[in-house]
C-alpha positions as CSV (number, residue, x, y, z in Angstrom):
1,X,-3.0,19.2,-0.9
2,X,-5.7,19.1,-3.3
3,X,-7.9,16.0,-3.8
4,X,-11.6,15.0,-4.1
5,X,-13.6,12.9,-2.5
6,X,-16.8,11.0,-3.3
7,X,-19.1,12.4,-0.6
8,X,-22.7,11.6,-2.0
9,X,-22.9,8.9,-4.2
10,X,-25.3,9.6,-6.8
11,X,-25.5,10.7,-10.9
12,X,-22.6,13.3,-11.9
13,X,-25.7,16.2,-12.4
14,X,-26.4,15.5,-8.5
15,X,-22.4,17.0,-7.4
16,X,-21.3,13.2,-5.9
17,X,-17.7,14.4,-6.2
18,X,-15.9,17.6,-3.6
19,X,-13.0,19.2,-3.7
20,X,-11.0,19.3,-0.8
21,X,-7.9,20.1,1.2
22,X,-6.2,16.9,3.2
23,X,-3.1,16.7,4.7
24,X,-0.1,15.1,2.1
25,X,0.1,11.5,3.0
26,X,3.2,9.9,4.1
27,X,4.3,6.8,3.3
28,X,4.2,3.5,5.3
29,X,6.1,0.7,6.1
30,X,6.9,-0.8,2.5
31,X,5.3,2.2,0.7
32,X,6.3,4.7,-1.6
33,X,5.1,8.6,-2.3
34,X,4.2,10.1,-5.7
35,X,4.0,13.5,-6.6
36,X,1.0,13.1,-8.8
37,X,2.0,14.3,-12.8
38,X,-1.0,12.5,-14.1
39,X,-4.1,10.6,-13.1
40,X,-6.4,8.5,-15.6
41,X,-10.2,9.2,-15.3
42,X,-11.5,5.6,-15.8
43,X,-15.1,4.6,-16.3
44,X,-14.8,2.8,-12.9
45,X,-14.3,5.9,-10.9
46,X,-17.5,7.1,-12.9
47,X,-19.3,3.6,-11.3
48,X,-18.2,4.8,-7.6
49,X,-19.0,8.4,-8.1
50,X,-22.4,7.2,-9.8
51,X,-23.1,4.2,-7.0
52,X,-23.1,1.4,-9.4
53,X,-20.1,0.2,-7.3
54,X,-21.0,0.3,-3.8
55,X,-17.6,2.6,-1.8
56,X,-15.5,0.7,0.5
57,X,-15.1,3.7,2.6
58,X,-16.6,7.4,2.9
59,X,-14.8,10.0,1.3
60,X,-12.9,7.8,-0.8
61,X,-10.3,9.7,-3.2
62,X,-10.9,7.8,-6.2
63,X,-8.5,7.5,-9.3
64,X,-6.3,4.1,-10.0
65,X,-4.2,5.5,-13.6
66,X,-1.3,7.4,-11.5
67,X,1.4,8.9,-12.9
68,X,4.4,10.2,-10.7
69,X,7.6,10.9,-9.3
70,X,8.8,9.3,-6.2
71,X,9.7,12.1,-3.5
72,X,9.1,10.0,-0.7
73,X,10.2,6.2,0.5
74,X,8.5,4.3,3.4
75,X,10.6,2.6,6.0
76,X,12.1,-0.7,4.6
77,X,12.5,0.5,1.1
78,X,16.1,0.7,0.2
79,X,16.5,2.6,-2.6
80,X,19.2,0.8,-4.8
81,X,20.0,-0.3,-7.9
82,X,18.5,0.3,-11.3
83,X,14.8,-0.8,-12.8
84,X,14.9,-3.1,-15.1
85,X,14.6,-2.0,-18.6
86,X,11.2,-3.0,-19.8
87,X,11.9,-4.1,-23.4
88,X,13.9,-6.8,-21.7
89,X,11.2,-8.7,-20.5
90,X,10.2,-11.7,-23.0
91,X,6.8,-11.2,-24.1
92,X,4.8,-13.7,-26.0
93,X,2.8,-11.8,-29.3
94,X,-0.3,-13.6,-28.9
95,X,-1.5,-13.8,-25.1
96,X,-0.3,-12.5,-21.8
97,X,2.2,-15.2,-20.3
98,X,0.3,-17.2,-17.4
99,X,0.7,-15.8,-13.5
100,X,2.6,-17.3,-11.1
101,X,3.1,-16.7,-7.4
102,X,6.5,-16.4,-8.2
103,X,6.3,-13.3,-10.9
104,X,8.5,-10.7,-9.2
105,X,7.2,-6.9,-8.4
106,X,8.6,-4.9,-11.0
107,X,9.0,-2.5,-8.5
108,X,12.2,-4.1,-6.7
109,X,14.2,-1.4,-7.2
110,X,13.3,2.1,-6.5
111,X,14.9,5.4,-6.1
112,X,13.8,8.5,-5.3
113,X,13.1,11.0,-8.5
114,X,11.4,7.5,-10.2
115,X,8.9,8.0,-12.8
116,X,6.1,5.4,-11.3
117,X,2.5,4.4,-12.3
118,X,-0.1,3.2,-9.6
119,X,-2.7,0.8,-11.0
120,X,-6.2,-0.6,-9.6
121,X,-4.8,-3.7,-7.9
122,X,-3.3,-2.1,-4.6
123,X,-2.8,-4.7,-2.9
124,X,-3.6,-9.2,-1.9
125,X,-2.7,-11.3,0.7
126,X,-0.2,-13.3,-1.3
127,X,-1.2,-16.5,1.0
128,X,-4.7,-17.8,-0.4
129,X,-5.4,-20.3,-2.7
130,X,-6.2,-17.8,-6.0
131,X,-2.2,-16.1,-5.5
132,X,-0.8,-19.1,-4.8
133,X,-2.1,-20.4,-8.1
134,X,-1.6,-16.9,-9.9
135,X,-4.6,-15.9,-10.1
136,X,-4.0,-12.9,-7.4
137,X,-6.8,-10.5,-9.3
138,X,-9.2,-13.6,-7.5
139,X,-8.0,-12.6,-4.1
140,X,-10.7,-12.0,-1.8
141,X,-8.5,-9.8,0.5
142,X,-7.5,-7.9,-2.2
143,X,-7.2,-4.4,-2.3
144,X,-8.0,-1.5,-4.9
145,X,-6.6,2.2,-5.4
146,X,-9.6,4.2,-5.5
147,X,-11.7,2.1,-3.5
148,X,-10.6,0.7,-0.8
149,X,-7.4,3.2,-0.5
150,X,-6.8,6.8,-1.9
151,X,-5.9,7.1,-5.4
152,X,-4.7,9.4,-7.7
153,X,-7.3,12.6,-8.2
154,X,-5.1,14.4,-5.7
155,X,-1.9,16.6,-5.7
156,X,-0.2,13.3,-3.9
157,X,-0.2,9.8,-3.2
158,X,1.0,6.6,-1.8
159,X,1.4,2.9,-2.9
160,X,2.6,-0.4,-1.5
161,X,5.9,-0.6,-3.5
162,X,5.6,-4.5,-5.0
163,X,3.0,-2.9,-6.8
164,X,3.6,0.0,-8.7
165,X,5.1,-0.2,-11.5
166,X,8.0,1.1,-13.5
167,X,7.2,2.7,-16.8
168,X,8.1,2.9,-20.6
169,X,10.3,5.7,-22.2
170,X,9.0,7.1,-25.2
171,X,5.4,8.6,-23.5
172,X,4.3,11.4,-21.8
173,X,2.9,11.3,-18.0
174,X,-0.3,11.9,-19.7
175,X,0.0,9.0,-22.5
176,X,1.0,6.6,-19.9
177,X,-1.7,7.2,-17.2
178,X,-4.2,5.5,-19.6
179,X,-2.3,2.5,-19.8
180,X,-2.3,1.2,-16.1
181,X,-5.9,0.5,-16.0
182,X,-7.7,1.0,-19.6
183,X,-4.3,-0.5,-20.9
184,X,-3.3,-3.5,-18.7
185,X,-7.0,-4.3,-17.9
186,X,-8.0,-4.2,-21.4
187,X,-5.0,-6.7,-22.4
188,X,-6.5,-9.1,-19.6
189,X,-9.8,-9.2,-21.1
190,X,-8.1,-9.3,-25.1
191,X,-6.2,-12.3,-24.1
192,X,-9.7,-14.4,-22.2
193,X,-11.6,-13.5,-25.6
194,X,-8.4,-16.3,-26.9
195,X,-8.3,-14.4,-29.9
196,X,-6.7,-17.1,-32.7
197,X,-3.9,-15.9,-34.7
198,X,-4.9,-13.5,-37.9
199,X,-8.4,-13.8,-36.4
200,X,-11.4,-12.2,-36.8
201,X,-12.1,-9.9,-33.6
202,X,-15.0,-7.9,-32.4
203,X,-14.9,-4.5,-30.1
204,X,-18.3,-3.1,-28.4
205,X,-17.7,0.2,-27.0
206,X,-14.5,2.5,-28.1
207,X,-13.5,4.4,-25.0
208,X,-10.4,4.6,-23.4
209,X,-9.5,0.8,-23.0
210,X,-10.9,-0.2,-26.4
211,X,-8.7,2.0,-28.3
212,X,-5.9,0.4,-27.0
213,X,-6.6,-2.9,-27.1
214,X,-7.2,-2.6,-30.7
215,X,-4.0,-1.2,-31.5
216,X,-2.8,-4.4,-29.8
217,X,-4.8,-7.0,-31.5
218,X,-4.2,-5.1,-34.9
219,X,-0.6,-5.3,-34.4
220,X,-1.2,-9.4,-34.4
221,X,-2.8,-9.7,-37.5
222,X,-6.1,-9.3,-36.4
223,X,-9.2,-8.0,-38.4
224,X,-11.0,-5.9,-35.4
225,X,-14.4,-4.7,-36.6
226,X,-15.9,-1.9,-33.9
227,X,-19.5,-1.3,-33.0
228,X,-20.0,1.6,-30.6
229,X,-22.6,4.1,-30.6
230,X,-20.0,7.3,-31.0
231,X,-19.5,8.6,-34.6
232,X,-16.4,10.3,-33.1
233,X,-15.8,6.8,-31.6
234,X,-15.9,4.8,-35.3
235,X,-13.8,8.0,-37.0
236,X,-11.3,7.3,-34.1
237,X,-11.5,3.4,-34.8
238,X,-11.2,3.4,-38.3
239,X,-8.2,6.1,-38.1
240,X,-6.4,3.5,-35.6
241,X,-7.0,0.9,-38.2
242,X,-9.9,-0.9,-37.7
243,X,-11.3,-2.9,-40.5
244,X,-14.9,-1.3,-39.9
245,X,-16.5,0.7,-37.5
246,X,-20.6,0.8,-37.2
247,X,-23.2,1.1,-34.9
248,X,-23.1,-0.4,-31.1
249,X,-26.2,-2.8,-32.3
250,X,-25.0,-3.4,-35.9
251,X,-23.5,-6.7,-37.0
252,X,-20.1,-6.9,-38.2
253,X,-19.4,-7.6,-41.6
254,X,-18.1,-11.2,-40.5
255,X,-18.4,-13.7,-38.3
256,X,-15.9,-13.2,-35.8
257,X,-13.6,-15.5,-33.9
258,X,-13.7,-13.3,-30.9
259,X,-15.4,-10.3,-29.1
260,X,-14.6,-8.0,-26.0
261,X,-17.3,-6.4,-24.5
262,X,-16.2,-2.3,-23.3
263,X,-19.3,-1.1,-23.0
264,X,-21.2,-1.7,-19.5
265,X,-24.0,-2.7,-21.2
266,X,-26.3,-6.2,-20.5
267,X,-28.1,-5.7,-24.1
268,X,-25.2,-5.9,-26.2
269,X,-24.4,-9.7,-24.7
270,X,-27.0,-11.6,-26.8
271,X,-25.8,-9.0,-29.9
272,X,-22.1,-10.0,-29.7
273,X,-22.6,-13.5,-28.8
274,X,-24.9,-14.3,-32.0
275,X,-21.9,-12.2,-34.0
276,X,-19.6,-15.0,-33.3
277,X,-19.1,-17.8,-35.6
278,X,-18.8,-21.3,-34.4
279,X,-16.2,-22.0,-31.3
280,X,-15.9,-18.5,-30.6
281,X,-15.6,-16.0,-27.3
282,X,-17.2,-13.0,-25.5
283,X,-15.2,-11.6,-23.1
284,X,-17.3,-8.7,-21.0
285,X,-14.1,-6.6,-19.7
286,X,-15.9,-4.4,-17.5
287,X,-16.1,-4.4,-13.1
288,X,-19.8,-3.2,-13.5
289,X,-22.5,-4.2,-16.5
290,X,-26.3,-3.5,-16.9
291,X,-28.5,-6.8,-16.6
292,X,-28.3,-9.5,-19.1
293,X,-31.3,-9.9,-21.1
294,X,-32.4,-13.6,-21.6
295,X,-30.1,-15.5,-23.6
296,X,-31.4,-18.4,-26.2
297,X,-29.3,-21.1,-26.3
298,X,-29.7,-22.0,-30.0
299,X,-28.9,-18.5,-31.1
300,X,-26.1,-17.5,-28.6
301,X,-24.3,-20.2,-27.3
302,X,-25.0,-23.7,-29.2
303,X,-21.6,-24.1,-31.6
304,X,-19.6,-23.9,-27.9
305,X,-20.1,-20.4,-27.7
306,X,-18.5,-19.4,-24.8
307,X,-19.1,-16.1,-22.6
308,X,-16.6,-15.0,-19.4
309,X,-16.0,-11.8,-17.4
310,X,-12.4,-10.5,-16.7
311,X,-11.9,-9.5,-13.3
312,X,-9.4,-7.0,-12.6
313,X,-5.8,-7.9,-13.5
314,X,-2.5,-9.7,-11.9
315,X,0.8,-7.9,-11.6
316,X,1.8,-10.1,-14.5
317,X,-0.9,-8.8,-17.3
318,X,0.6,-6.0,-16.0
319,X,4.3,-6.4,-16.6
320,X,3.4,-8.3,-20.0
321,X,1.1,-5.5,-21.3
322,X,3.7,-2.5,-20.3
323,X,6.2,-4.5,-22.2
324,X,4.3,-4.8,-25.2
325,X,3.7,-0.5,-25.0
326,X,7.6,-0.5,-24.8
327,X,8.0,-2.3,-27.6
328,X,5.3,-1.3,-29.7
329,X,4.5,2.6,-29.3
330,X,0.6,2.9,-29.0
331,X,-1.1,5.6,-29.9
332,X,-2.7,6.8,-27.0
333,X,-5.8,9.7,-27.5
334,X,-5.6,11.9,-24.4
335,X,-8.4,14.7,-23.8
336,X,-6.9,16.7,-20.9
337,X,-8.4,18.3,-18.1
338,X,-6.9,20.1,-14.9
339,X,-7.0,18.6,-11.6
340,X,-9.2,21.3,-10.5
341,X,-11.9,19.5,-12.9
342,X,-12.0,16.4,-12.5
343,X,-15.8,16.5,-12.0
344,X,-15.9,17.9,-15.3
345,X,-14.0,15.1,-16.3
346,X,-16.2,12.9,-15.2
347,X,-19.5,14.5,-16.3
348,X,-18.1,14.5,-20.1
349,X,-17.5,10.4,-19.3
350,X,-20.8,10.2,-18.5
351,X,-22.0,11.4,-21.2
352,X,-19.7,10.1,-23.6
353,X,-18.3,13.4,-24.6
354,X,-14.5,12.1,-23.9
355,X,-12.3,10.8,-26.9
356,X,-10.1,8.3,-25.9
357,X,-9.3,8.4,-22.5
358,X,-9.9,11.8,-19.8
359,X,-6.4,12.6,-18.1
360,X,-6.1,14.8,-15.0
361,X,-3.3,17.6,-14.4
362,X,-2.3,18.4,-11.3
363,X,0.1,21.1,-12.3
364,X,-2.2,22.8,-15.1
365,X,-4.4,24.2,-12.1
């Protein structure tokens, strides 16, 4: 099969990324096999091409937004019954439900011909103190598609079956690849900015996981006000419904109750945390940011100011968030590219030449 590699870690102009042939993997105990429809091209996988984020392994096929169709089962997979229809799960409108070590794959049932997505969290050790609490995206034995095992910028691929996920009718392979890292990730760091209701909310950066969690927030009353330095970015923003789109450095016309931080940039930290009014959170969504300039307390955090980081995502954001896309239909702003580019892909991520989210096509080679 097709896939690529990250051979030389290094910036996109230096060729970090090769194409190459590997033998189709096949599926262990417990593990599934995708034919690969669609693969998300997420501004991590620009980090471990780039060597902001150090590689687990050499030659690591990255890509952790799959899209595919089961055509292969692992040993102790029993393919039986029927997935459970997503708009039956409860879902509560203004926050992700809490974790539990008791939240069920929403993989339990799997047969072969399955439409299934493959996200970054690949894998935990289910017995530490952070899952056994719920808090499984805090495992330190966890495991990430991409990273530490091959992900999706290939022809095929595998995943441990409790987590991959079944996925919402209504959406193209291509809508939906978006959604299982840019999407579920972005909902995690939406619901630790504790958005109140109607609130006043505050987006820095308008890629791929921006524009979705603002379709999200504005479907719960929220005024979301977007600063990014893209004018194709704001256009986008404004045509999703945003209340006002402006520059990355800009204030918002309000105080606001809330801000999520897209962009990997350090600078904008101080800029978003003296935006907020009194009692309000920063939530910084991203696995890799510049350096933080220093803060001044006074000016950024007196007023219980708070800032936190979101790291990664639990099985359950997961479930919540695919729920919420089966219930709501987001609009999801796909600029596609064939498999047989995905260094393309990632050079037009780099520099910001991508709206909404890059999508790779195996079968458009």
């Amino acid at each position: 099969m097709l896939a690529w590699q990250v051979t030389s870690p290094g910036p996109m102009a230096s060729g970090p990324l090769r194409a190459v042939e590997l033998p189709v993997p096949e599926p262990g105990p417990g593990q599934v096999r995708l034919k690969v429809a669609a693969c998300g091209v997420c501004r991590t996988d620009l980090h471990l091409a780039e060597g902001d984020l150090t590689p687990r392994h050499p030659r690591t096929v990255p890509g952790h937004e799959v899209v595919g169709y089961v055509d292969a089962l692992g040993p102790g997979i029993e393919p039986i019954g029927a997935p459970e229809t997503l708009a039956d799960r409860p879902v509560s409108a203004a926050s992700p439900a809490p974790a539990t070590a008791a939240t069920p794959a929403i993989s339990a049932a799997i047969q072969l011909g399955d439409r299934l997505g493959i996200a970054w969290l690949g894998g935990t050790d289910q017995t530490c103190a952070y899952c056994r609490r719920g808090a499984e995206n805090l495992c330190p034995a966890s495991i990430y598609t991409g990273w530490d095992v091959d992900g999706g910028y290939a022809q095929y691929a595998v995943v441990n079956a409790a987590y991959a996920y079944h996925l919402p009718a209504g959406y193209s392979d291509g809508e939906l690849a978006p959604l299982l890292c840019a999407g579920i990730v972005g909902y995690r760091a939406l619901s630790r900015a504790e958005l109140p209701p109607d609130g006043r909310l505050g987006i820095y950066g308008f890629g791929a996981s921006a524009h979705l969690a603002a379709q999200v927030a504005i479907a719960q009353g929220a005024r979301v006000h977007v600063m990014t330095r893209s004018e194709r970015a704001r256009q986008l923003a404004l045509d999703l419904g945003a209340a006002s789109a402006t520059g990355a450095y800009d204030a918002p016309p309000e105080p606001l109750d809330a801000a999520v931080l897209f962009a990997p940039v350090g600078d904008l930290v101080p800029v978003a945390l003296e935006a907020l009014d009194r009692g309000g959170t920063l939530s910084v969504a991203g696995i890799h940011l510049t350096d933080i300039p220093r803060l001044n307390y006074q000016r950024h955090l007196f007023q219980e100011r708070s800032v936190r980081s979101t790291t990664a995502n639990t099985r359950a954001d997961g479930h919540e968030f695919l729920a919420v896309a089966s219930r709501h239909h987001l609009e999801v702003t796909v600029t596609p590219y064939p498999l047989t580019s995905a260094d393309r892909a990632l050079t037009d991520l780099a520099g910001d030449r991508v709206d909404g989210a890059a999508v790779l096509f195996p079968d458009t080679m």
